[in-house]
C-alpha positions as CSV (number, residue, x, y, z in Angstrom):
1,X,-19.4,-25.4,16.6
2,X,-20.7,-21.7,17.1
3,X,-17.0,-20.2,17.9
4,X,-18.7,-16.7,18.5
5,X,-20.9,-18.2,21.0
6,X,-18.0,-19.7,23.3
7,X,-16.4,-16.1,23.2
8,X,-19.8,-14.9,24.1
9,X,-20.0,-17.0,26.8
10,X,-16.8,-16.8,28.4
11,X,-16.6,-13.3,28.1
12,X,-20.2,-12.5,29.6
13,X,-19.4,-14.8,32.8
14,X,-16.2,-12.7,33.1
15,X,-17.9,-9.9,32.9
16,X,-20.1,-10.7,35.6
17,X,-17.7,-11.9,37.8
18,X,-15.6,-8.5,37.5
19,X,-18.3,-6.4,38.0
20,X,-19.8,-8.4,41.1
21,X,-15.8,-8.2,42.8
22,X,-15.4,-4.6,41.7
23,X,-12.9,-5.3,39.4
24,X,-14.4,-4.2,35.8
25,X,-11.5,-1.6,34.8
26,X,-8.7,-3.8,36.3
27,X,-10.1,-6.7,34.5
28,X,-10.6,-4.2,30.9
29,X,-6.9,-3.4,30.8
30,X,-5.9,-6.8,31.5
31,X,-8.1,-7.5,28.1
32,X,-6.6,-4.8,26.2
33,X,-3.4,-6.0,27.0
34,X,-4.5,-9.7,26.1
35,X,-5.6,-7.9,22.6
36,X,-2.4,-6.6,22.3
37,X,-0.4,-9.7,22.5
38,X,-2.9,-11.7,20.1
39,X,-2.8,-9.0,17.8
40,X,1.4,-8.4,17.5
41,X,2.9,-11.6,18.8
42,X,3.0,-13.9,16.3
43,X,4.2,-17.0,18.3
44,X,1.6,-16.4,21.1
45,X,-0.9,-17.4,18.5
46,X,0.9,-20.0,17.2
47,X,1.2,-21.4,20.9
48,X,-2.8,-20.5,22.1
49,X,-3.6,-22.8,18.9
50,X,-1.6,-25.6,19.4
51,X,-3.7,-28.5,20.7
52,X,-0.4,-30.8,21.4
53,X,0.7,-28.8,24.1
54,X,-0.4,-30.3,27.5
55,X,-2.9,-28.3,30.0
56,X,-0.1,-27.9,32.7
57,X,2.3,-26.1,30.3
58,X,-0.3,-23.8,28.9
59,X,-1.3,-23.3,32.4
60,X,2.5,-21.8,33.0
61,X,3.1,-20.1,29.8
62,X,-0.2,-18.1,31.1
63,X,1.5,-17.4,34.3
64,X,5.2,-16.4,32.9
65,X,3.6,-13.9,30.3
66,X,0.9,-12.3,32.7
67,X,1.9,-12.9,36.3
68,X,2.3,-9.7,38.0
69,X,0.8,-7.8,34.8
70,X,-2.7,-8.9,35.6
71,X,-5.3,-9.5,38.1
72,X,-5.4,-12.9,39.9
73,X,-9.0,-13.2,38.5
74,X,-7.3,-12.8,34.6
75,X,-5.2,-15.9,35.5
76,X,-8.0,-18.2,36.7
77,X,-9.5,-17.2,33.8
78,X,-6.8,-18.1,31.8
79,X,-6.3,-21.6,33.3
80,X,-10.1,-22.2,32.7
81,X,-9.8,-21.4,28.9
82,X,-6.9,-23.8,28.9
83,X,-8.4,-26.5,31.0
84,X,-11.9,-26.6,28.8
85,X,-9.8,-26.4,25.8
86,X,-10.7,-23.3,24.6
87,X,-7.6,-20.9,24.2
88,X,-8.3,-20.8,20.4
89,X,-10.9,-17.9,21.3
90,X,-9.2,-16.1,23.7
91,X,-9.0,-13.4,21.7
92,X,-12.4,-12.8,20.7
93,X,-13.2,-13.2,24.1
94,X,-11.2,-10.4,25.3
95,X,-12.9,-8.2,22.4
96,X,-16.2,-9.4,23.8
97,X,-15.7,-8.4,26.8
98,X,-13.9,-5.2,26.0
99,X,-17.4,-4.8,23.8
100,X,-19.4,-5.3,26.8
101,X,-17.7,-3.0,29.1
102,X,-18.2,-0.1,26.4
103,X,-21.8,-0.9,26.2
104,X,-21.9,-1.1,30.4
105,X,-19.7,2.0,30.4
106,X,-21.6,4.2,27.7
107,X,-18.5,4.5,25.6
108,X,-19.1,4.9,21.8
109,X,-16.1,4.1,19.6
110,X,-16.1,6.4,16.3
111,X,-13.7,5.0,13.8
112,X,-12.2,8.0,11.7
113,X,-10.4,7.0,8.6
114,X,-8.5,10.1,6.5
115,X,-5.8,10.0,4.1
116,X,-4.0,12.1,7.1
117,X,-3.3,12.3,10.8
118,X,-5.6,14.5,12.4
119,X,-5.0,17.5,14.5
120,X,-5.8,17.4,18.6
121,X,-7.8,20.1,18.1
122,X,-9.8,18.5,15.1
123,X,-9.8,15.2,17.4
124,X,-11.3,17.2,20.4
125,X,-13.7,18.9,17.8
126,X,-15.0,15.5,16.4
127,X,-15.4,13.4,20.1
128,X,-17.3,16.9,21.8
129,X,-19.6,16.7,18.6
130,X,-20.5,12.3,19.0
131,X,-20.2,13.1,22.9
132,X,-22.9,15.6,22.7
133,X,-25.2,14.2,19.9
134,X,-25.1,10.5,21.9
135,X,-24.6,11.7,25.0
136,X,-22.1,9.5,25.5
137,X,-18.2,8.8,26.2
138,X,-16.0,8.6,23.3
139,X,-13.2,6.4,21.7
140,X,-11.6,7.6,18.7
141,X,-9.8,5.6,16.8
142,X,-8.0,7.0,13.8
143,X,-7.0,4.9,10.6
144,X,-4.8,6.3,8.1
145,X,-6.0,4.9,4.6
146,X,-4.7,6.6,1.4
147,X,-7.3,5.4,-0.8
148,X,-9.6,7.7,0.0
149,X,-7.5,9.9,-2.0
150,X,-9.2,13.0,0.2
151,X,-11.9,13.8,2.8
152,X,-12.7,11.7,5.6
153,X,-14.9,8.7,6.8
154,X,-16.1,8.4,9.8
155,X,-18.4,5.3,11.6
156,X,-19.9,5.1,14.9
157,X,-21.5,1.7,15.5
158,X,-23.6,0.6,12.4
159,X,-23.7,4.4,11.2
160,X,-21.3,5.6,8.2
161,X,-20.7,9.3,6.5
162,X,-18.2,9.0,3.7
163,X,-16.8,12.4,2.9
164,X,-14.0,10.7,1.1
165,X,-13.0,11.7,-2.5
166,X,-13.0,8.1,-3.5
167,X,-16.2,7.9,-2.9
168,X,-17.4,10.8,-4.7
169,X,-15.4,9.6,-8.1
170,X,-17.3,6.6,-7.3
171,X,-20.7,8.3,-7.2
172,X,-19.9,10.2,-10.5
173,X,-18.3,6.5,-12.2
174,X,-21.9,5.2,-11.6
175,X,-23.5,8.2,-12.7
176,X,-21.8,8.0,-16.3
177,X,-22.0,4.3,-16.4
178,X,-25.9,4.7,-16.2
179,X,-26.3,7.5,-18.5
């Protein structure tokens, strides 16, 4: 079974349904916010991956943790996953979706890993320099990773730059291990 064709699916006919009813950012945040819950609530996952459990009380676990939270569409799409069986993947499908609306939207989501936080105004500097070079919307998302020793690296879709003094060493190991 091709798991990361289900999300695919499910998240493209969501999508579509969202953006036909005008809902497309109301339907985003409710994603982010099932994102949010997959990724720090342990027991959620435990429960969207137990296959014991019977349709009508996953149907009403949806509904106690999202009623009034999220739009009446999010629910029926909830009680659909359950239904076909499929809550496994709910969490791919909400990054699938979340994917697609940055696509639709024109957002470009620059990853920017340093040994420290960054400054506002270094943060401003970095999204005014991908907005203008993609002309497009940013997301930044900053990742704190002391490995890197020093320096920076920074990745916008399939493109990298690594500043980072790790990766220099790295350059220099190879250099002597060749010679």
């Amino acid at each position: 079974m091709n798991y990361s064709a289900i999300a695919s699916r499910y998240s493209k006919a969501l999508f579509t349904l969202a953006k036909e009813k005008n809902i497309l950012s109301d339907i985003h945040n409710d994603m982010e916010l099932i994102v949010s819950v997959c990724d720090n609530e342990q027991y959620f996952n435990q429960f969207l991956e137990n296959p014991v459990l019977a349709l009508s009380k996953k149907t009403d676990i949806f509904n106690k943790i999202f009623k009034g939270k999220t739009n009446q569409v999010t629910l029926n799409f909830l009680a659909l996953v359950a239904k076909n069986r499929r809550e496994p993947f709910l969490r791919h499908m909400a990054i699938n979706f979340l994917n697609l609306y940055k696509d639709f939207k024109g957002i470009k989501t620059i990853q920017f890993s340093s040994v420290a936080k960054i400054s506002d105004t270094v943060r401003k500097e970095i999204e005014q320099i991908v907005k203008t070079s993609f002309n497009a919307e940013t997301e930044l998302l900053e990742k704190i990773d002391e490995n890197l020793i020093g320096g920076f690296v920074i990745r916008i879709d399939d493109e990298q730059y690594d500043a980072s003094v790790a990766n220099q060493l790295e350059k220099i190991k190879r250099e002597i291990v060749k010679n």
